[in-house]
DSSP file (Angstrom, degrees, kcal/mol; ACC not computed):
  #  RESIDUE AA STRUCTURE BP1 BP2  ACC     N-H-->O    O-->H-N    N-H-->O    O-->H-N    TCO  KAPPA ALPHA  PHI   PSI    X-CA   Y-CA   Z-CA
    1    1 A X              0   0    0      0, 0.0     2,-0.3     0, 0.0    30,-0.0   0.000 360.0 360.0 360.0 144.2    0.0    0.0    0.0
    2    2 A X        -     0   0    0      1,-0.1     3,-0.1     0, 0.0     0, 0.0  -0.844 360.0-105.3-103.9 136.3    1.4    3.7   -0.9
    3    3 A X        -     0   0    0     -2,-0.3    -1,-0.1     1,-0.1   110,-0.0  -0.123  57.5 -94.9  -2.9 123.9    1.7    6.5    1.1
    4    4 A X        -     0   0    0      1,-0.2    -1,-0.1    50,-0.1     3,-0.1  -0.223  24.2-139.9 -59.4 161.7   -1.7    9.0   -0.3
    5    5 A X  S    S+     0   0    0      1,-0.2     2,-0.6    -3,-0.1    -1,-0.2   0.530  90.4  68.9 -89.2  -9.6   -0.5   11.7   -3.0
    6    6 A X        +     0   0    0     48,-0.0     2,-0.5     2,-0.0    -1,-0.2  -0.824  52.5 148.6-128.9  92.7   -2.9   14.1   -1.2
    7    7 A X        +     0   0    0     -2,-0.6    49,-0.2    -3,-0.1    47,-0.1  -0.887  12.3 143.8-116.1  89.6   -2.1   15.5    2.7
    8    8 A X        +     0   0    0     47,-0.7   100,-1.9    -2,-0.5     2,-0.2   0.042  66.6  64.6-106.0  45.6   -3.4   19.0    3.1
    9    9 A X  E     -AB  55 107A   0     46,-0.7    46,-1.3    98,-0.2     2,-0.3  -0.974  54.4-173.6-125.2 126.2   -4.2   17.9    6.7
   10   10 A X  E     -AB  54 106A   0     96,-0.9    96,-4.7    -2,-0.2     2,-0.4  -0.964   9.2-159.4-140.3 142.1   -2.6   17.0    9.4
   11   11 A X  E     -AB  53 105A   0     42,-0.8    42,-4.3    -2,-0.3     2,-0.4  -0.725   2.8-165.0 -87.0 125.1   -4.5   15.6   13.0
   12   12 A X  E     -AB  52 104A   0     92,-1.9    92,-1.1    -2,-0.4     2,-0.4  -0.906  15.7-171.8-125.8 117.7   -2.5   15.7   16.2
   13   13 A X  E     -AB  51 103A   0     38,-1.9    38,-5.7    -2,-0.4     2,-0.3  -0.779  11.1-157.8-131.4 122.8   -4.8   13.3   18.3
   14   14 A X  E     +A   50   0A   0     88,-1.8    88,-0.4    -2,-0.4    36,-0.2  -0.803  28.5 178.7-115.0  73.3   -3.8   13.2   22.2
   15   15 A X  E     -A   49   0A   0     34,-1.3    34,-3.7    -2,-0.3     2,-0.5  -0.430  31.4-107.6 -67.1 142.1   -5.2    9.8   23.4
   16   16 A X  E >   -A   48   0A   0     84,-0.6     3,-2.4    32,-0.2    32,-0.3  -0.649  32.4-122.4 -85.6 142.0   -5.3    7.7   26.6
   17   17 A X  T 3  S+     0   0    0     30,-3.3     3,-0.3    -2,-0.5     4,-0.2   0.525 103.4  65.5 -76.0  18.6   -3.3    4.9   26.5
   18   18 A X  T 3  S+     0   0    0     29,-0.2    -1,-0.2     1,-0.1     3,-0.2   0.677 114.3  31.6 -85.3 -22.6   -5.9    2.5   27.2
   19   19 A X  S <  S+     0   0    0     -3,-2.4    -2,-0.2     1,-0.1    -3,-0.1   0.133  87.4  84.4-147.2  65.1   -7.4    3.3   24.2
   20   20 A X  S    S+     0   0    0     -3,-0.3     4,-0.2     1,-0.2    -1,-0.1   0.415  90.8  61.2-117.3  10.2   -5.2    4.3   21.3
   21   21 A X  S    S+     0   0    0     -3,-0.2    -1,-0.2    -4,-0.2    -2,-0.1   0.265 102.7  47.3-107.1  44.0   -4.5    0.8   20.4
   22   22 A X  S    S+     0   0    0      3,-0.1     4,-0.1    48,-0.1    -1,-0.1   0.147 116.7  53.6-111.5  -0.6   -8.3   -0.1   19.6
   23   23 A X  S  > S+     0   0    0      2,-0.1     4,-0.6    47,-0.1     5,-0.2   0.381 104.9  49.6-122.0 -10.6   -7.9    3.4   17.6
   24   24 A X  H  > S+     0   0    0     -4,-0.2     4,-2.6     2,-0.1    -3,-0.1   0.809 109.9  51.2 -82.5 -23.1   -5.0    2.5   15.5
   25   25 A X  H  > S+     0   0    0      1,-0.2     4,-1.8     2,-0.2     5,-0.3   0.952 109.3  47.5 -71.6 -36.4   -6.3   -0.5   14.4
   26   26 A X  H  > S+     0   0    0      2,-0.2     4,-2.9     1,-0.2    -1,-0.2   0.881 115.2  40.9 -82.7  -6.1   -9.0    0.8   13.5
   27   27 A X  H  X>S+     0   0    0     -4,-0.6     4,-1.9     2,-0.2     5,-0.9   0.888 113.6  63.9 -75.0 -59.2   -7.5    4.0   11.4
   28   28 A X  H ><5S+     0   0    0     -4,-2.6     3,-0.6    -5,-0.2    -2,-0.2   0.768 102.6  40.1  -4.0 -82.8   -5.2    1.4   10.4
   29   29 A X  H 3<5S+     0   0    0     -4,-1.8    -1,-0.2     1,-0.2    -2,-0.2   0.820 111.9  57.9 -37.7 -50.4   -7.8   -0.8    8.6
   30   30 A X  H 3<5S-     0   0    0     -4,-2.9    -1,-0.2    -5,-0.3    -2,-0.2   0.457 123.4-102.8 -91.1  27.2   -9.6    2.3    7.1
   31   31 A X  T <<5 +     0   0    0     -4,-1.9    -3,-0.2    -3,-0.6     2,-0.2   0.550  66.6 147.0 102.1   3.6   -6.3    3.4    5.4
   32   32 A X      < -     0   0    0     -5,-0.9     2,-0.5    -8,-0.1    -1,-0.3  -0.351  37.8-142.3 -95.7-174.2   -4.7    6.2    7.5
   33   33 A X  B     +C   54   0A   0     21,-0.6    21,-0.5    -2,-0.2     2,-0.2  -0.952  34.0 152.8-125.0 115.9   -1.4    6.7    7.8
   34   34 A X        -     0   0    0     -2,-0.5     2,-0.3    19,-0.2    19,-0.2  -0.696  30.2-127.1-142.7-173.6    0.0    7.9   11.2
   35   35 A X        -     0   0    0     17,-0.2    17,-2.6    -2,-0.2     2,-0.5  -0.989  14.0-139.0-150.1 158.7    2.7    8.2   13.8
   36   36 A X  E     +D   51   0A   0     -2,-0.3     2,-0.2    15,-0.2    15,-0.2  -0.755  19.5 167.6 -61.3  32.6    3.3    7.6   17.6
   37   37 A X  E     -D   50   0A   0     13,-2.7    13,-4.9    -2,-0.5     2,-0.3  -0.628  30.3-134.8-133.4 139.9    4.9    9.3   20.0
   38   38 A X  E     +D   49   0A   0     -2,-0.2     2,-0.3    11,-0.2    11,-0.2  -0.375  29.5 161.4 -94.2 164.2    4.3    8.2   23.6
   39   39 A X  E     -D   48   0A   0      9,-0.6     9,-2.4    -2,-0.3     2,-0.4  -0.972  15.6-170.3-151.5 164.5    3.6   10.6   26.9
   40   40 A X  E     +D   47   0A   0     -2,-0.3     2,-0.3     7,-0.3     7,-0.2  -0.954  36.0  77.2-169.3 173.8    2.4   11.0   30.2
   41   41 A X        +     0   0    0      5,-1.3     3,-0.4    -2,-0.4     5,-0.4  -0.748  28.9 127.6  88.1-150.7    1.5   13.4   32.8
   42   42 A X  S >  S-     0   0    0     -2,-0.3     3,-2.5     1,-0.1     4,-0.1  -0.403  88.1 -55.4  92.7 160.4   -1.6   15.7   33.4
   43   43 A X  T 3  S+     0   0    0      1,-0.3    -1,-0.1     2,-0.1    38,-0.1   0.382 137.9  52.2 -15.1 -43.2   -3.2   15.3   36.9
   44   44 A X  T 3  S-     0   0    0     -3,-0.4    -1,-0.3     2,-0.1     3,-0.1   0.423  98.5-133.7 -98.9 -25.5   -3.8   11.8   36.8
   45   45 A X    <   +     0   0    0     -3,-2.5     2,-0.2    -4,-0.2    -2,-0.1   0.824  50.5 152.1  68.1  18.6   -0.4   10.9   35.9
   46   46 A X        -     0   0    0     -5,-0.4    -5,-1.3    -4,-0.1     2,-0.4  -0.534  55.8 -96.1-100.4-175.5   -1.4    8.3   33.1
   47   47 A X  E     - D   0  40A   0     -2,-0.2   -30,-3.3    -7,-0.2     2,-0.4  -0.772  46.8-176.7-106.2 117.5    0.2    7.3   30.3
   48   48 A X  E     -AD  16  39A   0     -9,-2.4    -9,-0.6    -2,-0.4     2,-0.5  -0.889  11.5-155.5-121.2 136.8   -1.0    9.5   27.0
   49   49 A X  E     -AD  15  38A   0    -34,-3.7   -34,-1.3    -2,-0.4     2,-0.5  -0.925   9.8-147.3-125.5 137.2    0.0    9.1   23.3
   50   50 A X  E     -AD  14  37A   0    -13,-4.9   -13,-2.7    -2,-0.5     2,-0.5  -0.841  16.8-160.4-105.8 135.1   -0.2   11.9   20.8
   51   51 A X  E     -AD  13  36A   0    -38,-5.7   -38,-1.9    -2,-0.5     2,-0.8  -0.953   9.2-147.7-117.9 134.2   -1.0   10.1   17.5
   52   52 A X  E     -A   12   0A   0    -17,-2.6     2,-0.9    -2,-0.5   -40,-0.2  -0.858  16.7-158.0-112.7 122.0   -0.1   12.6   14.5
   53   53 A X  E     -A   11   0A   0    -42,-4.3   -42,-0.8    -2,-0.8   -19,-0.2  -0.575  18.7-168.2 -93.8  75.7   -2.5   12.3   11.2
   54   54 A X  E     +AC  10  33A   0     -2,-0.9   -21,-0.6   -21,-0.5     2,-0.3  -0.532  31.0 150.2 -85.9 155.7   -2.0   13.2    7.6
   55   55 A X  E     -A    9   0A   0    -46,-1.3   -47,-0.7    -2,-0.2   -46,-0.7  -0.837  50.6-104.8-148.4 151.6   -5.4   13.0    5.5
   56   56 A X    >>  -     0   0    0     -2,-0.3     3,-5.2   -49,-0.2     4,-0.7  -0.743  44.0-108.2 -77.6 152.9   -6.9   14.4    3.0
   57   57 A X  T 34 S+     0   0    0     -2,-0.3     4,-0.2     1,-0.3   -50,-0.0   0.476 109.2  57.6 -98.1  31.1   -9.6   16.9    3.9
   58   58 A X  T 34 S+     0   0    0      2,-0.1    -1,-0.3     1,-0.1     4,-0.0   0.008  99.2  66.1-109.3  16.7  -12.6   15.5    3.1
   59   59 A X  T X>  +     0   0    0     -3,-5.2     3,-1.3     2,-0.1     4,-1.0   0.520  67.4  96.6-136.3  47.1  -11.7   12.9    5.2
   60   60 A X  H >X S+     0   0    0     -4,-0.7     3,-3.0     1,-0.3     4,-0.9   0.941  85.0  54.6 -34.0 -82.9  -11.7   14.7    8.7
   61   61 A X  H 34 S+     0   0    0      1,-0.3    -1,-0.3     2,-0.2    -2,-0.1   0.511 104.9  48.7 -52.8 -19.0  -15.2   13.6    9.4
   62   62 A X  H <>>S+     0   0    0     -3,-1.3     4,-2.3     2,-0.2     5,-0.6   0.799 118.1  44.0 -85.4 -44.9  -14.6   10.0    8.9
   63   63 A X  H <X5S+     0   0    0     -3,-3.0     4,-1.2    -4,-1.0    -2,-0.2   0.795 106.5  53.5 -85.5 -24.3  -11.7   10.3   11.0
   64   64 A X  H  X5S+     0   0    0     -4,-0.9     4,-1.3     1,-0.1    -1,-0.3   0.419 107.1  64.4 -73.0  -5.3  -13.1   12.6   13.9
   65   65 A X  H  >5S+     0   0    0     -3,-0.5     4,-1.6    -5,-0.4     5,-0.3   0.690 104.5  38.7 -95.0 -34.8  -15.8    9.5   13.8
   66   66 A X  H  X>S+     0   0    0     -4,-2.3     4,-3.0     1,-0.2     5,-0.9   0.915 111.3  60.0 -70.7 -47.1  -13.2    6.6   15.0
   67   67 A X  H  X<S+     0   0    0     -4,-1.2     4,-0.8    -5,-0.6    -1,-0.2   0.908 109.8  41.0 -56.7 -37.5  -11.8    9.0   17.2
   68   68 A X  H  <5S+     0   0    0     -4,-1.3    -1,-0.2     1,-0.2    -2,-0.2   0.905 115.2  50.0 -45.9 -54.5  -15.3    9.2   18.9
   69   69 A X  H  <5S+     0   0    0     -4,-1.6    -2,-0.2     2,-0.2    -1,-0.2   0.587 115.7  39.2 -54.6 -33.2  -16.0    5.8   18.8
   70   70 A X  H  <5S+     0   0    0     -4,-3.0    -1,-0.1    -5,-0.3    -2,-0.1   0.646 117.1  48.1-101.4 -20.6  -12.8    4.6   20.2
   71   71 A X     << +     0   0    0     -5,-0.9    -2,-0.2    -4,-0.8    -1,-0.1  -0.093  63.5 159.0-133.8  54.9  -12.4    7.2   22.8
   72   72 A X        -     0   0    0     -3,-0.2    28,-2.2    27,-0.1     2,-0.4  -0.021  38.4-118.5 -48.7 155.1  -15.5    7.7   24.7
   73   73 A X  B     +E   99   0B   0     26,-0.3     2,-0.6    28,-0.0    26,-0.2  -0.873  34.4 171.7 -77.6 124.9  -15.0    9.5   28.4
   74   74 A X        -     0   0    0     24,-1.9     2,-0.4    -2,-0.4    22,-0.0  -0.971  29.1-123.5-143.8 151.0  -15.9    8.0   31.5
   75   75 A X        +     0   0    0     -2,-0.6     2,-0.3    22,-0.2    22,-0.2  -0.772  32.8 161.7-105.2 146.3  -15.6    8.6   35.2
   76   76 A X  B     -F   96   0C   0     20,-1.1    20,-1.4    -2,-0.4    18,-0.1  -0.932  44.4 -96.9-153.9 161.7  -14.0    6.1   37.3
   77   77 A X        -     0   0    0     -2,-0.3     2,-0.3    18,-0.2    18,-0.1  -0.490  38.8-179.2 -77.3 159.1  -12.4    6.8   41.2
   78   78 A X        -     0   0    0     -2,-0.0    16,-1.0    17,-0.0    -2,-0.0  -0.691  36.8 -92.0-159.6 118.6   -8.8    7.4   41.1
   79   79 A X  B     -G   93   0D   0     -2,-0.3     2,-0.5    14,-0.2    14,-0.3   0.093  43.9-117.4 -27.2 150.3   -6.5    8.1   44.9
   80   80 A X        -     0   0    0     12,-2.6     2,-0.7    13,-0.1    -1,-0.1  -0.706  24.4-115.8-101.1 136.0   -6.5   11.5   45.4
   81   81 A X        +     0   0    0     -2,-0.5     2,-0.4   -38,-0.1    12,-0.1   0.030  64.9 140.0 -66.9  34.2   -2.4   12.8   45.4
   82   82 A X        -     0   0    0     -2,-0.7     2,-0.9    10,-0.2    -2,-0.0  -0.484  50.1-130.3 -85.6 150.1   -2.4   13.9   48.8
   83   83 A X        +     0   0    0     -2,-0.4    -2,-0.0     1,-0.1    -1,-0.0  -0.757  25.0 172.1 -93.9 132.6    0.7   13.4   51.5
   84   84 A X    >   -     0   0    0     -2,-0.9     3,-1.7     3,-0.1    -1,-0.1  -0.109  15.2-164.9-126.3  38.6   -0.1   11.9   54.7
   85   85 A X  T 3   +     0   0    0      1,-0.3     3,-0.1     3,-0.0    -2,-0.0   0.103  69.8  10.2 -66.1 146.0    3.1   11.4   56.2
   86   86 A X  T 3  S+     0   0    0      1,-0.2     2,-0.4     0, 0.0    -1,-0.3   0.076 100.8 112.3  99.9 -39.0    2.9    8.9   59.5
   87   87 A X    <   -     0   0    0     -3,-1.7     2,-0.8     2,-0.1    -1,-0.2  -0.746  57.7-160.1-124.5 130.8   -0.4    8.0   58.8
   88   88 A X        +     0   0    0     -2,-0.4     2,-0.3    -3,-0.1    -3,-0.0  -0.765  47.4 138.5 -92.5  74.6   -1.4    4.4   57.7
   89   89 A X        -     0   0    0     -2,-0.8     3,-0.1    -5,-0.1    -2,-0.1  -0.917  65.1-108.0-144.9 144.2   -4.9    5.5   56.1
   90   90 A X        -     0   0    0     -2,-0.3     2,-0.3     1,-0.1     3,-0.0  -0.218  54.5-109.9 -71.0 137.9   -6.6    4.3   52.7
   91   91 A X        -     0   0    0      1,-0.0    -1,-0.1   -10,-0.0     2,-0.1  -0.622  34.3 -98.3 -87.5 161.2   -6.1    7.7   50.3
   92   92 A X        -     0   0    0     -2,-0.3   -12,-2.6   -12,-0.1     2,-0.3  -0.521  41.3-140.8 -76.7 155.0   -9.0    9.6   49.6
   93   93 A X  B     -G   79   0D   0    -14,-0.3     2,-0.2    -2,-0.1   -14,-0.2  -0.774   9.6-153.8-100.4 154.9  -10.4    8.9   46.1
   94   94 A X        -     0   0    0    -16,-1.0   -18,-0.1    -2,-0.3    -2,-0.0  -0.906  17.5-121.9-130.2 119.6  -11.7   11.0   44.0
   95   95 A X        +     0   0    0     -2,-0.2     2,-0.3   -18,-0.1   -18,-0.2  -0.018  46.5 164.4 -94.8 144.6  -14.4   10.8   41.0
   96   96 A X  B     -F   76   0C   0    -20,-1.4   -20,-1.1   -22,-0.0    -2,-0.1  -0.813  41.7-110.9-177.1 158.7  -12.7   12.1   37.6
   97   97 A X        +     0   0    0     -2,-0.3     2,-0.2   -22,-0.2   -21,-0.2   0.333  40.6 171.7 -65.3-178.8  -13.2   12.0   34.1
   98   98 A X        +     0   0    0    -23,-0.1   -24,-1.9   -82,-0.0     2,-0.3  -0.880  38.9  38.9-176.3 155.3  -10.8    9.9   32.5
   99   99 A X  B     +E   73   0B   0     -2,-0.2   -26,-0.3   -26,-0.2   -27,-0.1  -0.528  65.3  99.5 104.3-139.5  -10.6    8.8   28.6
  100  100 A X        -     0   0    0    -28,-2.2   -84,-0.6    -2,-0.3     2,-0.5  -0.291  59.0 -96.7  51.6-138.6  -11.4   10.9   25.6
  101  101 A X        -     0   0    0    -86,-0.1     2,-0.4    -2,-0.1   -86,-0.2  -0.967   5.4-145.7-161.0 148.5   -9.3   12.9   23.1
  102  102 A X        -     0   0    0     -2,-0.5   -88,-1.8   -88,-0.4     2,-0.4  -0.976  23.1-164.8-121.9 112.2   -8.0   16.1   22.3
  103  103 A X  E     -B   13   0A   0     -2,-0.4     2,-0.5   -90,-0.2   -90,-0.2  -0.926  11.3-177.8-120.3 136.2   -7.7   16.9   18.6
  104  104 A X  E     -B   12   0A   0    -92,-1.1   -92,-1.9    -2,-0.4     2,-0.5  -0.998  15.9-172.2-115.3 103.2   -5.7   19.8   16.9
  105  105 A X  E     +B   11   0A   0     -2,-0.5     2,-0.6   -94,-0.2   -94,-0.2  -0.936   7.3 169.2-103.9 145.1   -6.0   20.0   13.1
  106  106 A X  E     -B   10   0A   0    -96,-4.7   -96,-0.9    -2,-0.5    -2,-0.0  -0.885  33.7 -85.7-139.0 152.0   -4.3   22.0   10.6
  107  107 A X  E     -B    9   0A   0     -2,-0.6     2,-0.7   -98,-0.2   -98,-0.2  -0.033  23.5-143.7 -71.6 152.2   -3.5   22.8    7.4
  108  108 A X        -     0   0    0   -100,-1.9     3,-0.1     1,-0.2    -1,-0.1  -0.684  11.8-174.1 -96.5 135.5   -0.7   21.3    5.5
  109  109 A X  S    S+     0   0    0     -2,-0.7     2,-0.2     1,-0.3    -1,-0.2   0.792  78.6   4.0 -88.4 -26.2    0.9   24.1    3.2
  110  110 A X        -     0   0    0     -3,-0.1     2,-0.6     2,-0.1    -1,-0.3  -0.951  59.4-167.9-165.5 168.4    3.0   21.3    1.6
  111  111 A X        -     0   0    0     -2,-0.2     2,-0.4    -3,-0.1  -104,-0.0  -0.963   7.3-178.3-141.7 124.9    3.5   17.6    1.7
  112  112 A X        -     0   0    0     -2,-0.6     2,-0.7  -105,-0.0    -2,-0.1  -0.978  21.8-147.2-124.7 145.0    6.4   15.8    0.2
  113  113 A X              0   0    0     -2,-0.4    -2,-0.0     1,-0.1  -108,-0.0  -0.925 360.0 360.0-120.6 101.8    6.8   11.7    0.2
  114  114 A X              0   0    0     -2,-0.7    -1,-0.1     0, 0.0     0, 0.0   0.403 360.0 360.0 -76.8 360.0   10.8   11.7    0.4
C-alpha cells in the first residue's frame, strides 16, 4: 500500500493509553497513515500518546468519527495525590473523568513523500 499523493491535513490526536491501540487499528484498517509518539502526565499521571495524522480533507469527518468511537469519556475513582506522612490511612479517592481525546487539526501548506 502507498503512502496518499494528497495531505493538506494534518491531526494531532492526544489519546489515553488504554485506548489508542483499539484506535490505531482501526485507522489502520480504514487506510490512514500515522505516527506515535508516547507521553504521560496531566493530573492523573497516566500514560498518554499523541497520535499525529495526515489525511486528505474531506476525510476529517470519517476520522473525527473513529476517534469518537474509540475514545469515549468515563468517570472512574482514582486516589487522590495527597501526602499523609505517618499515617497508615486508605487515600482519599476522587471521582474524575478519564478517557477521551484532544484533537488539533491544521493545514498542510506542503506535503512531500521523500
Amino acid at each position: 500500500m502507498t503512502l496518499p499523493n494528497i495531505v493538506n491535513q494534518l491531526a494531532i490526536a492526544t489519546v489515553s493509553g488504554d485506548q489508542v491501540g483499539a484506535l490505531i487499528d482501526r485507522l489502520a484498517r480504514d487506510g490512514f497513515y500515522l505516527t506515535q509518539i508516547d507521553s504521560s502526565g496531566g493530573i492523573l499521571y497516566q500514560a498518554t500518546f499523541s497520535l499525529i495524522i495526515g489525511f486528505e480533507r474531506g476525510r476529517l469527518p470519517r476520522l473525527l468519527k473513529h476517534i469518537r468511537e474509540c475514545c469515549p469519556t468515563r468517570r472512574r475513582f482514582i486516589p487522590a495525590h495527597a501526602e499523609a506522612p505517618m499515617l497508615e490511612i486508605q487515600p482519599a479517592m476522587i471521582e474524575a473523568e478519564t478517557g477521551g481525546a484532544t484533537v488539533c487539526v491544521l493545514n498542510v501548506e506542503r506535503f512531500e513523500q521523500l
